[in-house]
PyMOL Python script that loads the backbone (N, CA, C, O; Angstrom):
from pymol import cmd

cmd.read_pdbstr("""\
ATOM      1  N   UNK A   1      41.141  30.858 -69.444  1.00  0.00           N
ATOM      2  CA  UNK A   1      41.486  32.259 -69.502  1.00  0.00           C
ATOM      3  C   UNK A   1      42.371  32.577 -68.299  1.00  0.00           C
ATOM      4  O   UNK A   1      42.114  31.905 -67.300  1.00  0.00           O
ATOM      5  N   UNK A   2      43.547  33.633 -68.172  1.00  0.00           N
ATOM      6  CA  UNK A   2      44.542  33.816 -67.568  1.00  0.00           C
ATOM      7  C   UNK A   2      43.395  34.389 -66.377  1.00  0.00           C
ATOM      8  O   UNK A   2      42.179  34.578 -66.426  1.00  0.00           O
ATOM      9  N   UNK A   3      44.389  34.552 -65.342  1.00  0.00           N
ATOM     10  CA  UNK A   3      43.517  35.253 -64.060  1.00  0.00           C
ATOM     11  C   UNK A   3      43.710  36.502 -64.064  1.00  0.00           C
ATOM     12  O   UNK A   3      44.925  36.642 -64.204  1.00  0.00           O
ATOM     13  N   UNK A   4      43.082  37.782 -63.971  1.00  0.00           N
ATOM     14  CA  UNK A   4      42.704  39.403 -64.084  1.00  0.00           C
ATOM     15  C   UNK A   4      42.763  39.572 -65.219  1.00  0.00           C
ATOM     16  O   UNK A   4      42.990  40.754 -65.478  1.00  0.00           O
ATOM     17  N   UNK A   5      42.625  38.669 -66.448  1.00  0.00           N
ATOM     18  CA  UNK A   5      42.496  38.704 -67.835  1.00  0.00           C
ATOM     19  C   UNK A   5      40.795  39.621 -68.041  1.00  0.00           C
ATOM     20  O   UNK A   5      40.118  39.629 -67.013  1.00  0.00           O
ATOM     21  N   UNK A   6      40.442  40.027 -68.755  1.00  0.00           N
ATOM     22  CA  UNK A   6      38.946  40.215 -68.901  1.00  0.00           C
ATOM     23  C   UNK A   6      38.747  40.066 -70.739  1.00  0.00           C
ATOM     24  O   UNK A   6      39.357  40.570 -71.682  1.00  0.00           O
ATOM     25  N   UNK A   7      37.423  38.986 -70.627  1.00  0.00           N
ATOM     26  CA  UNK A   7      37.016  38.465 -71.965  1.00  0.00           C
ATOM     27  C   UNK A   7      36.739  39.597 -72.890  1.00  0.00           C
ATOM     28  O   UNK A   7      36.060  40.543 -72.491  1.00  0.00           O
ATOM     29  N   UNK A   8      37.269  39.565 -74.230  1.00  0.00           N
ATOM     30  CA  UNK A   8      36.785  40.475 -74.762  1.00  0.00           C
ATOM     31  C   UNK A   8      35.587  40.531 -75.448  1.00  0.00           C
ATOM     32  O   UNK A   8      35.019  39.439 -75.479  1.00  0.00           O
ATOM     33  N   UNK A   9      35.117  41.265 -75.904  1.00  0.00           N
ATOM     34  CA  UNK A   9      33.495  41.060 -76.736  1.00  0.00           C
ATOM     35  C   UNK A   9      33.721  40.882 -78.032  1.00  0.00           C
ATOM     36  O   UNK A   9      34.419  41.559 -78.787  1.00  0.00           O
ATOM     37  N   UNK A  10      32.924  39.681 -78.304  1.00  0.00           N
ATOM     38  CA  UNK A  10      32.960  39.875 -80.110  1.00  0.00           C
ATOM     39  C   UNK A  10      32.195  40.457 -80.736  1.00  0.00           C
ATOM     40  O   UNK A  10      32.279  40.323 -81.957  1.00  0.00           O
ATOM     41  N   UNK A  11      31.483  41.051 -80.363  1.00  0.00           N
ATOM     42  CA  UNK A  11      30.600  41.896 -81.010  1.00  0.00           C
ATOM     43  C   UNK A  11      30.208  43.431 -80.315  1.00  0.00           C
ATOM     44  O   UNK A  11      30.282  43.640 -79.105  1.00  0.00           O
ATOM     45  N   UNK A  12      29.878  44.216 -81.093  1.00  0.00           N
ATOM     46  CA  UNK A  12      28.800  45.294 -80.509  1.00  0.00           C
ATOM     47  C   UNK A  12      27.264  45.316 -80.738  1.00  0.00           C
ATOM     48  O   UNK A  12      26.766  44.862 -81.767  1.00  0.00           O
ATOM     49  N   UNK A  13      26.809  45.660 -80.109  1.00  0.00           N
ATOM     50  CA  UNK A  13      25.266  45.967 -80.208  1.00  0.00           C
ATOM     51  C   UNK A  13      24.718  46.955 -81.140  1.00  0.00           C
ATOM     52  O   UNK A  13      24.859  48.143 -80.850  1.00  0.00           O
ATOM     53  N   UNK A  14      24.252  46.704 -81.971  1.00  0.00           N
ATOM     54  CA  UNK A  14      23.436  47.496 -82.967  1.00  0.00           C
ATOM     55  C   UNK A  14      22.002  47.470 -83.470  1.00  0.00           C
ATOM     56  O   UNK A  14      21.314  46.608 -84.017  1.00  0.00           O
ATOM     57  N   UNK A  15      21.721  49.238 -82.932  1.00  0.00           N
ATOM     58  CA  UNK A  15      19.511  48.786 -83.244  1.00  0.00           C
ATOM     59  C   UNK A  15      19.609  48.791 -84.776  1.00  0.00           C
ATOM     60  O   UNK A  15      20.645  48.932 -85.426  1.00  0.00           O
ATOM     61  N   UNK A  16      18.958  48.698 -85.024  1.00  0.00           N
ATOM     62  CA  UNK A  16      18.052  48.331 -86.215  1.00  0.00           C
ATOM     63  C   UNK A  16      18.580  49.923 -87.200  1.00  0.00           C
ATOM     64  O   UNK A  16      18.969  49.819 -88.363  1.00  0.00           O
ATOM     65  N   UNK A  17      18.517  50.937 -86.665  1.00  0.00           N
ATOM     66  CA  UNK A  17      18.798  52.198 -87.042  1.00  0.00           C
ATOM     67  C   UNK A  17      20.306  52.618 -87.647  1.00  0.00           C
ATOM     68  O   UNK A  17      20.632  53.201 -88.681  1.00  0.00           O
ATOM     69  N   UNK A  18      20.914  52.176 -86.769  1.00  0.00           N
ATOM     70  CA  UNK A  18      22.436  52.296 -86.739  1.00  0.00           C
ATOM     71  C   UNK A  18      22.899  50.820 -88.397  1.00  0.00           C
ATOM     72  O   UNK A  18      23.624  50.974 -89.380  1.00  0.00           O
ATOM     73  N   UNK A  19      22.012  49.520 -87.922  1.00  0.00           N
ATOM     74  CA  UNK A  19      22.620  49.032 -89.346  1.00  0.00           C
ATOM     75  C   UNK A  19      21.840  49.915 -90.770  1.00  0.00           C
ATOM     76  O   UNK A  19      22.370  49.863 -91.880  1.00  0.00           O
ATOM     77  N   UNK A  20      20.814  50.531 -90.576  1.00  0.00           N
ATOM     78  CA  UNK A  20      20.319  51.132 -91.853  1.00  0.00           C
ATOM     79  C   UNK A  20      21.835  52.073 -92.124  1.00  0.00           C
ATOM     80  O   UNK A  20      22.674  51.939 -93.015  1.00  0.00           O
ATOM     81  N   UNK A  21      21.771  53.221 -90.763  1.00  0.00           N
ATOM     82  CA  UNK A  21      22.728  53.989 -91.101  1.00  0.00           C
ATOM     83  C   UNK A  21      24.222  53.501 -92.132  1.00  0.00           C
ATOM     84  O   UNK A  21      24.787  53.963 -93.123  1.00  0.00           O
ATOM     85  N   UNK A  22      24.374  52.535 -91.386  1.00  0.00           N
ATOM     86  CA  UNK A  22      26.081  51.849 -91.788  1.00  0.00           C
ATOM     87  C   UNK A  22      25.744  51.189 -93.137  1.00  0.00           C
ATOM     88  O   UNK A  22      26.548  51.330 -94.059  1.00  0.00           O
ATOM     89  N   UNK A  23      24.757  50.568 -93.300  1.00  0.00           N
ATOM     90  CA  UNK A  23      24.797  50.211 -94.961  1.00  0.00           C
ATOM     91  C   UNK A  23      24.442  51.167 -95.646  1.00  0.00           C
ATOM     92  O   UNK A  23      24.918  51.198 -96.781  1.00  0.00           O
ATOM     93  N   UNK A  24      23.606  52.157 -95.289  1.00  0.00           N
ATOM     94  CA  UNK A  24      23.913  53.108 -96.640  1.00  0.00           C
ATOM     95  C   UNK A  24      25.206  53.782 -97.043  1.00  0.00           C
ATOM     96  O   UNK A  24      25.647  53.947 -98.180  1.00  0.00           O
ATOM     97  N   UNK A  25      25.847  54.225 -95.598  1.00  0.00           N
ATOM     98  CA  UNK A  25      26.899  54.998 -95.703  1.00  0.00           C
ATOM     99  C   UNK A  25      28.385  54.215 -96.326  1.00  0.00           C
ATOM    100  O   UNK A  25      29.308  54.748 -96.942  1.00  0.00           O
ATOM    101  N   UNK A  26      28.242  52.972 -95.969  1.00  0.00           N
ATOM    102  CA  UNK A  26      29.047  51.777 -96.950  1.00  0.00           C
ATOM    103  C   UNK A  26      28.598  51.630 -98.218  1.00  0.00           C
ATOM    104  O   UNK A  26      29.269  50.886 -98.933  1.00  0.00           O
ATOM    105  N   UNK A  27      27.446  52.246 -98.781  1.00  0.00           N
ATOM    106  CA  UNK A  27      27.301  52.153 -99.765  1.00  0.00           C
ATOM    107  C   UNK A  27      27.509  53.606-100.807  1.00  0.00           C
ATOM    108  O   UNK A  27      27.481  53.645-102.037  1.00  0.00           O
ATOM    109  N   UNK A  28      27.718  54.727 -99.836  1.00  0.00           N
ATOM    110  CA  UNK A  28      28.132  55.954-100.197  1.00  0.00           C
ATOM    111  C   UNK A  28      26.651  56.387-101.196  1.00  0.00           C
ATOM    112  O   UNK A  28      26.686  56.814-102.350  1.00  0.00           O
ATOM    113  N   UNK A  29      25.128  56.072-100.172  1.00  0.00           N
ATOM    114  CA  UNK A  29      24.177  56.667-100.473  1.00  0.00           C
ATOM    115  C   UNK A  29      23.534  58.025 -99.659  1.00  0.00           C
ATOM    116  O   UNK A  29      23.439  57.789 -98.455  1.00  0.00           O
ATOM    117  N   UNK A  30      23.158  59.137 -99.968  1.00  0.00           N
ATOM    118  CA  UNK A  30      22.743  59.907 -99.051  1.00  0.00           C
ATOM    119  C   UNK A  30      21.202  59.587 -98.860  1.00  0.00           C
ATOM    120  O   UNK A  30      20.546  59.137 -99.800  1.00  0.00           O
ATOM    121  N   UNK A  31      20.555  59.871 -97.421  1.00  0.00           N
ATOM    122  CA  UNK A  31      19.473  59.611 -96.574  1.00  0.00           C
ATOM    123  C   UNK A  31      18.793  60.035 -97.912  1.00  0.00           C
ATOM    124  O   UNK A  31      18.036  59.124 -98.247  1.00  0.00           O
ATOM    125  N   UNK A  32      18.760  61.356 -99.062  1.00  0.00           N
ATOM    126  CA  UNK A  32      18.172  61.814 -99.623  1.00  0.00           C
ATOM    127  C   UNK A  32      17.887  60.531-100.771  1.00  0.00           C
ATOM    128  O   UNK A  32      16.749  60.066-100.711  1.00  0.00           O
ATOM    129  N   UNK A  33      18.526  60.112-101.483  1.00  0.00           N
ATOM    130  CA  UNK A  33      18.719  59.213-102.347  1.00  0.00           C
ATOM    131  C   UNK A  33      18.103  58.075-101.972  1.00  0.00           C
ATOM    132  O   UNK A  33      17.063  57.804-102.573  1.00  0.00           O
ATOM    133  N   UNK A  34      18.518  57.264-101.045  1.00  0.00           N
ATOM    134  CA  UNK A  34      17.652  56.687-100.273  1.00  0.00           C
ATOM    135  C   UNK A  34      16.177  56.630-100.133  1.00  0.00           C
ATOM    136  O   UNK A  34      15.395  55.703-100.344  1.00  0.00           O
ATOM    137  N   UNK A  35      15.956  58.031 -99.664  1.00  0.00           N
ATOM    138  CA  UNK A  35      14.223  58.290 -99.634  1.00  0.00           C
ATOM    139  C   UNK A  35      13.577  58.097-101.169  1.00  0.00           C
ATOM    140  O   UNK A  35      12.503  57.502-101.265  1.00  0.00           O
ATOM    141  N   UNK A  36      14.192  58.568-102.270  1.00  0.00           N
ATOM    142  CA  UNK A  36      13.995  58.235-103.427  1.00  0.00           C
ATOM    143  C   UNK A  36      13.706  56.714-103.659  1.00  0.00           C
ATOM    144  O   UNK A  36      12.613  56.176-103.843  1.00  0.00           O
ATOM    145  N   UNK A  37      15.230  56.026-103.594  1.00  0.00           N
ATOM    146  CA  UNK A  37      14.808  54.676-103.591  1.00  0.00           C
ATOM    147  C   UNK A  37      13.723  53.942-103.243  1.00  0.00           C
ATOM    148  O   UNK A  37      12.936  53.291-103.931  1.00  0.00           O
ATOM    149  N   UNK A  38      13.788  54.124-102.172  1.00  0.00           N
ATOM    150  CA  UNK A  38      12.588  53.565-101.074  1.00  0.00           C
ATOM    151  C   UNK A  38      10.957  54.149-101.257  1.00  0.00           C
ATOM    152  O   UNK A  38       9.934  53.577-100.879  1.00  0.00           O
ATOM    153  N   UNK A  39      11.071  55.439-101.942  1.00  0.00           N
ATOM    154  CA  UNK A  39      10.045  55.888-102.142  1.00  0.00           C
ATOM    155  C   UNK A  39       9.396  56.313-100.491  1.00  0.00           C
ATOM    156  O   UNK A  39       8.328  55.999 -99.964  1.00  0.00           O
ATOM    157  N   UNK A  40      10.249  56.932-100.115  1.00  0.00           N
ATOM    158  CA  UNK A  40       9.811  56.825 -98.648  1.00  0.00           C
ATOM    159  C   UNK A  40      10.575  58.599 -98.048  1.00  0.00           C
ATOM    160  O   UNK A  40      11.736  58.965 -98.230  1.00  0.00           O
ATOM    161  N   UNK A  41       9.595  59.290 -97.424  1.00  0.00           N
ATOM    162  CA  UNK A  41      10.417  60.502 -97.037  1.00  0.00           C
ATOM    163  C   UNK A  41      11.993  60.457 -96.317  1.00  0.00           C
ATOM    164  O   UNK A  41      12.415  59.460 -95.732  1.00  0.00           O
ATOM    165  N   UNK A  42      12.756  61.716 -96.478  1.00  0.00           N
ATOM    166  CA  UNK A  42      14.580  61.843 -96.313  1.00  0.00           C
ATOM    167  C   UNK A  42      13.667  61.866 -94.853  1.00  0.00           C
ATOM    168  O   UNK A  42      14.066  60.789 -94.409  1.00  0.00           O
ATOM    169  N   UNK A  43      12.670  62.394 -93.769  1.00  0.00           N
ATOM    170  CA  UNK A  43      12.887  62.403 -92.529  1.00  0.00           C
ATOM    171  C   UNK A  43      11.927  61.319 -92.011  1.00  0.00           C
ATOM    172  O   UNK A  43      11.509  61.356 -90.854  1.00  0.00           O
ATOM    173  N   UNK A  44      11.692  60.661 -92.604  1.00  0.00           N
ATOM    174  CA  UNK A  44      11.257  58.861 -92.200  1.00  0.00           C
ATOM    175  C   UNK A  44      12.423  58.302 -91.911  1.00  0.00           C
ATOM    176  O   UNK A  44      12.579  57.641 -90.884  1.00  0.00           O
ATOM    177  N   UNK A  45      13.654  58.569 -93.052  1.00  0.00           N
ATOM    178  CA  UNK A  45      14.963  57.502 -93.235  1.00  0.00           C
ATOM    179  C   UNK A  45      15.779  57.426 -92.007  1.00  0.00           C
ATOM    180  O   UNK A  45      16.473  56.564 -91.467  1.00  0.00           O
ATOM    181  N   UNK A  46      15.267  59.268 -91.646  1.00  0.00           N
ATOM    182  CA  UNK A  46      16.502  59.968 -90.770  1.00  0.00           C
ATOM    183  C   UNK A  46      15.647  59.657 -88.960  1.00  0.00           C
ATOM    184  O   UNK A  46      16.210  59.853 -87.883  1.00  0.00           O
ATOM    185  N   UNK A  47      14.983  59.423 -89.052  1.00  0.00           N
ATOM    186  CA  UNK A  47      14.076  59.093 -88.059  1.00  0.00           C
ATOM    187  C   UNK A  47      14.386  57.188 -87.819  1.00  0.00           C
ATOM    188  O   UNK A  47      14.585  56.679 -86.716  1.00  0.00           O
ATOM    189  N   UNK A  48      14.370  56.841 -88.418  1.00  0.00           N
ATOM    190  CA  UNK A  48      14.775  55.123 -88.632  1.00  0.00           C
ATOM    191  C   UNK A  48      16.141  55.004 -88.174  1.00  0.00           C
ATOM    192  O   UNK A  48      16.649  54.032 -87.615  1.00  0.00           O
ATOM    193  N   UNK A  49      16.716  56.188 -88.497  1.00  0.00           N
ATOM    194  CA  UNK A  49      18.367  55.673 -88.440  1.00  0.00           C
ATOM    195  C   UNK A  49      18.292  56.772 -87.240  1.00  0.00           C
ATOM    196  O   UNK A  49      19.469  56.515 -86.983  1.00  0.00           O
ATOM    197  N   UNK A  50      18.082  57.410 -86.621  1.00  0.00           N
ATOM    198  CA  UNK A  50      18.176  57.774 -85.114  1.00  0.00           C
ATOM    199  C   UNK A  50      17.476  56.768 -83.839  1.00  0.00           C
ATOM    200  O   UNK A  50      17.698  56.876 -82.633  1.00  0.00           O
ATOM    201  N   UNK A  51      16.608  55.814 -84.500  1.00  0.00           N
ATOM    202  CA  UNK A  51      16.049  55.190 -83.704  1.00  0.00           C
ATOM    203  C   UNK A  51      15.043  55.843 -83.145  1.00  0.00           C
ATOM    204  O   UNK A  51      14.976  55.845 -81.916  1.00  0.00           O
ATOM    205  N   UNK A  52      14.124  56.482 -83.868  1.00  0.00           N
ATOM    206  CA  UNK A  52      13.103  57.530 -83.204  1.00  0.00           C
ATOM    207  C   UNK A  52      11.724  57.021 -83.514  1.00  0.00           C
ATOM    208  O   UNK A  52      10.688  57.233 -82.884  1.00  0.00           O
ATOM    209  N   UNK A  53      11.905  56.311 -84.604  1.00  0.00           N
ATOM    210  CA  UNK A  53      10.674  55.323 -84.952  1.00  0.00           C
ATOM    211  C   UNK A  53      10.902  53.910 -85.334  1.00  0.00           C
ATOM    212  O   UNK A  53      12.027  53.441 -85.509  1.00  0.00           O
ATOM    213  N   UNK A  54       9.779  53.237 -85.460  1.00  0.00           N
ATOM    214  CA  UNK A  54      10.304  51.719 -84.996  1.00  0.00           C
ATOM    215  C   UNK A  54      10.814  51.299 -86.584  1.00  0.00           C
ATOM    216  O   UNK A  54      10.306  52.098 -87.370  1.00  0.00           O
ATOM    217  N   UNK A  55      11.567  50.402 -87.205  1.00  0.00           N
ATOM    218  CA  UNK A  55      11.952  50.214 -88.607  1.00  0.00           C
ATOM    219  C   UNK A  55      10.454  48.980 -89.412  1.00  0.00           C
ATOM    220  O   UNK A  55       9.829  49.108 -90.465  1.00  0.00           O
ATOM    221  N   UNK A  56      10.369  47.895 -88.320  1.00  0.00           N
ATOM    222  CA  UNK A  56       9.300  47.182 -88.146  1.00  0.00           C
ATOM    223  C   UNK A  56       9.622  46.439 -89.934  1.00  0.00           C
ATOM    224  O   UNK A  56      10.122  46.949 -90.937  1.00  0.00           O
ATOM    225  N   UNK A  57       9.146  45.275 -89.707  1.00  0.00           N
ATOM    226  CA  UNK A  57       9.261  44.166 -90.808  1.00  0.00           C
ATOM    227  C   UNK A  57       9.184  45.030 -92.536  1.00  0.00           C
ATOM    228  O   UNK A  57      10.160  45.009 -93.286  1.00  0.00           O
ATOM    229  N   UNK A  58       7.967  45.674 -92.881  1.00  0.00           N
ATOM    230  CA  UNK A  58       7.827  46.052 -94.048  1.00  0.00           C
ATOM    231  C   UNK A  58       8.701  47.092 -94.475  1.00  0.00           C
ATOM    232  O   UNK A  58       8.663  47.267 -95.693  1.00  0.00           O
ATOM    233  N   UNK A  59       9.383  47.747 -93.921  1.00  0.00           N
ATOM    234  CA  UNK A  59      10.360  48.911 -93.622  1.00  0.00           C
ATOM    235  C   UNK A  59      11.050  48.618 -94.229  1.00  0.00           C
ATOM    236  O   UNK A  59      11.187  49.088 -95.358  1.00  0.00           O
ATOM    237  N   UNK A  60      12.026  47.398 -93.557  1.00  0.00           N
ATOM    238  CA  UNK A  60      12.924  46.650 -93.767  1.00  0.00           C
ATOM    239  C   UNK A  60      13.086  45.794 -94.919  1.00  0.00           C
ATOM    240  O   UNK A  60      14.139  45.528 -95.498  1.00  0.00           O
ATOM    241  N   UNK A  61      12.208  45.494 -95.116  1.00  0.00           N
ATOM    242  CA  UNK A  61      11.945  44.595 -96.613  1.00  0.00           C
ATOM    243  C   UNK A  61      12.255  45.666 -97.714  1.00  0.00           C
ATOM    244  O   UNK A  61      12.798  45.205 -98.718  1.00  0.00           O
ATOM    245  N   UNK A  62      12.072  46.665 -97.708  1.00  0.00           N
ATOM    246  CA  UNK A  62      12.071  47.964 -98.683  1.00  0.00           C
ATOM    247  C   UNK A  62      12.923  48.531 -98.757  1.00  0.00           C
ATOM    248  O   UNK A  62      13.152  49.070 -99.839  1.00  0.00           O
ATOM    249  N   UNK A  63      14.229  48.785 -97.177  1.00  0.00           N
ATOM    250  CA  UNK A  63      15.030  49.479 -97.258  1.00  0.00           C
ATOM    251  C   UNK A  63      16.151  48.354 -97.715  1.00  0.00           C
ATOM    252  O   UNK A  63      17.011  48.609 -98.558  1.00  0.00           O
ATOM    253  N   UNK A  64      16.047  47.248 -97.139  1.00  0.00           N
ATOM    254  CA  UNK A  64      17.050  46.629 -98.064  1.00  0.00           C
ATOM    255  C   UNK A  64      17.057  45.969 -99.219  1.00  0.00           C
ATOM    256  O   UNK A  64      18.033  45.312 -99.581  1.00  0.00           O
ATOM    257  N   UNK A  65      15.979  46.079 -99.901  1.00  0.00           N
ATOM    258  CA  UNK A  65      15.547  45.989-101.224  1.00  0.00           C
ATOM    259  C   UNK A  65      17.029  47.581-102.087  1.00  0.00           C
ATOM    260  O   UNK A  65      17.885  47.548-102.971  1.00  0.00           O
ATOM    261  N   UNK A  66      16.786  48.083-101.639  1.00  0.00           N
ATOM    262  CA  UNK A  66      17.044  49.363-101.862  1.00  0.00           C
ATOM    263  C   UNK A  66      18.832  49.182-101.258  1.00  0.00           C
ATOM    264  O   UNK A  66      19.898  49.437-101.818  1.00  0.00           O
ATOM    265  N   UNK A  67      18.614  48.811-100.339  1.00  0.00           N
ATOM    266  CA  UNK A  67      20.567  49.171 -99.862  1.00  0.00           C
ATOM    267  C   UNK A  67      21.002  47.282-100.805  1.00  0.00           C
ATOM    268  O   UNK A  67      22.152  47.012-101.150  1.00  0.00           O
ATOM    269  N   UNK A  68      20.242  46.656-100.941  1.00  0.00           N
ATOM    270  CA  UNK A  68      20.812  45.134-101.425  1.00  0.00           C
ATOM    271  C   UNK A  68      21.344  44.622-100.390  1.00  0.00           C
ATOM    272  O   UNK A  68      22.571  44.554-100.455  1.00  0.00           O
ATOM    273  N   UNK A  69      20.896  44.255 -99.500  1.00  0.00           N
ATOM    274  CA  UNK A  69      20.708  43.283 -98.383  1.00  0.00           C
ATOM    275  C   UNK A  69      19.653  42.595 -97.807  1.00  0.00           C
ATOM    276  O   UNK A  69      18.454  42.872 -97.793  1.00  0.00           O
ATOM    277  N   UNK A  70      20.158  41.817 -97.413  1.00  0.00           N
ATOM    278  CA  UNK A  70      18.974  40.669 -96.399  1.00  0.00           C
ATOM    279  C   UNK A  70      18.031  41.338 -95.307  1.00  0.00           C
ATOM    280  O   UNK A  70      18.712  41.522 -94.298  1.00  0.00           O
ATOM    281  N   UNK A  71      16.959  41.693 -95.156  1.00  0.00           N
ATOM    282  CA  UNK A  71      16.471  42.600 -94.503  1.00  0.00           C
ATOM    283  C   UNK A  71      16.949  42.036 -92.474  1.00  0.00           C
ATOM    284  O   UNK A  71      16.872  42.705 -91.443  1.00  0.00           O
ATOM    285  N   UNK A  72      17.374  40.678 -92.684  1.00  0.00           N
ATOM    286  CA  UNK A  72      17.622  40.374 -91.256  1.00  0.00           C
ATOM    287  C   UNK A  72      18.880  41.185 -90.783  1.00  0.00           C
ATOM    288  O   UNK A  72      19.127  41.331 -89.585  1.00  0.00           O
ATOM    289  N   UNK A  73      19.479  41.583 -91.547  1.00  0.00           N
ATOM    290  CA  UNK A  73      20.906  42.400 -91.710  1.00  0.00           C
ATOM    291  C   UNK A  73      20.468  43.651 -90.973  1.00  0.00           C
ATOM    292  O   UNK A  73      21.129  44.045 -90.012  1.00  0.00           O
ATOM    293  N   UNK A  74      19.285  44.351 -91.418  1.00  0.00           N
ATOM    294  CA  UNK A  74      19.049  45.541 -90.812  1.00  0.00           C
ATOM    295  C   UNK A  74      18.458  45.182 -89.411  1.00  0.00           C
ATOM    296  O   UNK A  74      18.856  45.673 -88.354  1.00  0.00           O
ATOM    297  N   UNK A  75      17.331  44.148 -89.555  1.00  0.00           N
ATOM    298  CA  UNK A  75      16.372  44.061 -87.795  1.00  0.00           C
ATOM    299  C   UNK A  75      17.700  43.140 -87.303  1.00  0.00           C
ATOM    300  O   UNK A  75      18.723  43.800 -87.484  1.00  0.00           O
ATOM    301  N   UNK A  76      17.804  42.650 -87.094  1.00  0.00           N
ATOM    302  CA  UNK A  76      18.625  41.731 -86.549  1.00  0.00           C
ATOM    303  C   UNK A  76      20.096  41.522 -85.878  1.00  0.00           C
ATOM    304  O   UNK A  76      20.486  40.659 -85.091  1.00  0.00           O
ATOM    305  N   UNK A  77      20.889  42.827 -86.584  1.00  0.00           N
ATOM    306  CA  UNK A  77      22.134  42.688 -86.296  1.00  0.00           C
ATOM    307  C   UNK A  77      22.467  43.137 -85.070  1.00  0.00           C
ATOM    308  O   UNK A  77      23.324  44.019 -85.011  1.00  0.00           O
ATOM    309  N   UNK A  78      21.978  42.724 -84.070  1.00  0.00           N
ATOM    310  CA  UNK A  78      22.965  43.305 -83.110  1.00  0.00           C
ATOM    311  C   UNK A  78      22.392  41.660 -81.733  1.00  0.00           C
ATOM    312  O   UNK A  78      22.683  41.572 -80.540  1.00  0.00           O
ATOM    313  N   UNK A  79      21.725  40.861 -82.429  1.00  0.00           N
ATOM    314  CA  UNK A  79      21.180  39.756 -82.049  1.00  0.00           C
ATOM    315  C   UNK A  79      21.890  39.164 -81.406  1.00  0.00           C
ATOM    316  O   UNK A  79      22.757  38.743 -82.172  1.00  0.00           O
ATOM    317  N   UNK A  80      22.179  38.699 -79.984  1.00  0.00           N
ATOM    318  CA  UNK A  80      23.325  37.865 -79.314  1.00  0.00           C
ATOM    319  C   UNK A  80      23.113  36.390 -79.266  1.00  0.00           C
ATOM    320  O   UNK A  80      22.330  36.022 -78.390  1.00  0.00           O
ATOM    321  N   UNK A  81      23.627  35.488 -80.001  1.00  0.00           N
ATOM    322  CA  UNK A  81      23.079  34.213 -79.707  1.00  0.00           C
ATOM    323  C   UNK A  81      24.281  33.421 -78.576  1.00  0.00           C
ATOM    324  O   UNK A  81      25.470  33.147 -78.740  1.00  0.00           O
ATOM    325  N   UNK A  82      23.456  33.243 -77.536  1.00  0.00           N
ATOM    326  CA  UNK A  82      24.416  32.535 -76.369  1.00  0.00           C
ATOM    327  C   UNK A  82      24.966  31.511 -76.831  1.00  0.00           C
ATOM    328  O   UNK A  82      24.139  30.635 -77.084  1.00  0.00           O
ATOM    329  N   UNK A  83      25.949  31.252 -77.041  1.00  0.00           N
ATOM    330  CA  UNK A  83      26.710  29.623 -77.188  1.00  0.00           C
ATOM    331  C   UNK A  83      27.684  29.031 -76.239  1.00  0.00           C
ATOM    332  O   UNK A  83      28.789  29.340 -75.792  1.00  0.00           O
ATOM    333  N   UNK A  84      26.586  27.767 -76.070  1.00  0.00           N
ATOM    334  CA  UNK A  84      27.486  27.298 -74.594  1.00  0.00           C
ATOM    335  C   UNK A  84      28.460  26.459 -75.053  1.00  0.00           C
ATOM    336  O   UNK A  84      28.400  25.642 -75.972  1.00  0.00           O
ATOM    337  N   UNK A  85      29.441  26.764 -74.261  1.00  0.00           N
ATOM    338  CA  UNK A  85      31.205  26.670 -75.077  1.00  0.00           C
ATOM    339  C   UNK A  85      31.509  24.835 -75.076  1.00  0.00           C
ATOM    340  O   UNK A  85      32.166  24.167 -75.875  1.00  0.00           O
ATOM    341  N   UNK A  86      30.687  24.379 -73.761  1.00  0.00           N
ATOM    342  CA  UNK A  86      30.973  23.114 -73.742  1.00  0.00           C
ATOM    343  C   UNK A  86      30.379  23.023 -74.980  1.00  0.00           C
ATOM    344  O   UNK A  86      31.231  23.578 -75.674  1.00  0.00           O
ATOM    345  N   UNK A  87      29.380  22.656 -75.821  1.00  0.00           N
ATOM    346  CA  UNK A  87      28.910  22.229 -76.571  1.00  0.00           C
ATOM    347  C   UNK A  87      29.378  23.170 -77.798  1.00  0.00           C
ATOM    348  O   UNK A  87      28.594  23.048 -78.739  1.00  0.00           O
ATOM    349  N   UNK A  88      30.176  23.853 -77.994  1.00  0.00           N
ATOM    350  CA  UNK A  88      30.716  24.119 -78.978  1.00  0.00           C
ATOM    351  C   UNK A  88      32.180  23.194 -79.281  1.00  0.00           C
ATOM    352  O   UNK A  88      32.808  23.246 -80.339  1.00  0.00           O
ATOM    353  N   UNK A  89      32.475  22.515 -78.321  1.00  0.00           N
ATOM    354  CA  UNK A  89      34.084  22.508 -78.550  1.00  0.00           C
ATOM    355  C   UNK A  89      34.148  21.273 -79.072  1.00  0.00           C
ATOM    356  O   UNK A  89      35.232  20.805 -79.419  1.00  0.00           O
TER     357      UNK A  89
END
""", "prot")
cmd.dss("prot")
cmd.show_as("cartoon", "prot")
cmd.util.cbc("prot")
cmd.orient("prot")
C-alpha cells in the first residue's frame, strides 16, 4: 500500500436489526405485513429493527422464514472474519 494511503473498509457493520430492516425494505414489505407474516406484533418487528430488543435465534428463524433468507443473514451480518493476508495469497 502507497504511503499516507489509508485502507479502505470492505464492509460495514450491521446489528442484527438493521439486516431485518434492509431485507424487508428490499423486499418492499411493510413492518405491518411483516408482523402478519411472522405472526408476531408491528411493535416487536419495530423494536427488533431499532435494536431495542434482542432478535435471538428463534426470532430469526421466523423472520426469515418470512423475508426468504438464511436466518445467518439476519444474526450474523455484520460478522468480521480476520484474514491473515499472508495466508490468503
Amino acid at each position: 500500500m502507497k504511503k499516507g494511503y489509508i485502507k479502505a473498509k470492505t464492509h460495514i457493520k450491521l446489528l442484527p436489526g438493521d439486516s431485518v430492516r434492509i431485507a424487508r425494505e428490499l423486499q418492499v414489505i411493510t413492518q405491518q405485513k411483516l408482523s402478519e407474516l411472522c405472526d408476531m406484533p408491528q411493535s416487536t418487528i419495530s423494536a427488533i429493527e431499532k435494536n431495542k430488543i434482542n432478535l435471538g435465534v428463534e426470532r430469526a428463524k421466523v423472520l426469515a422464514r418470512a423475508l426468504k433468507v438464511h436466518p445467518s443473514v439476519l444474526l450474523f451480518s455484520g460478522w468480521d472474519i480476520e484474514v491473515d493476508e499472508r495466508k490468503a495469497a
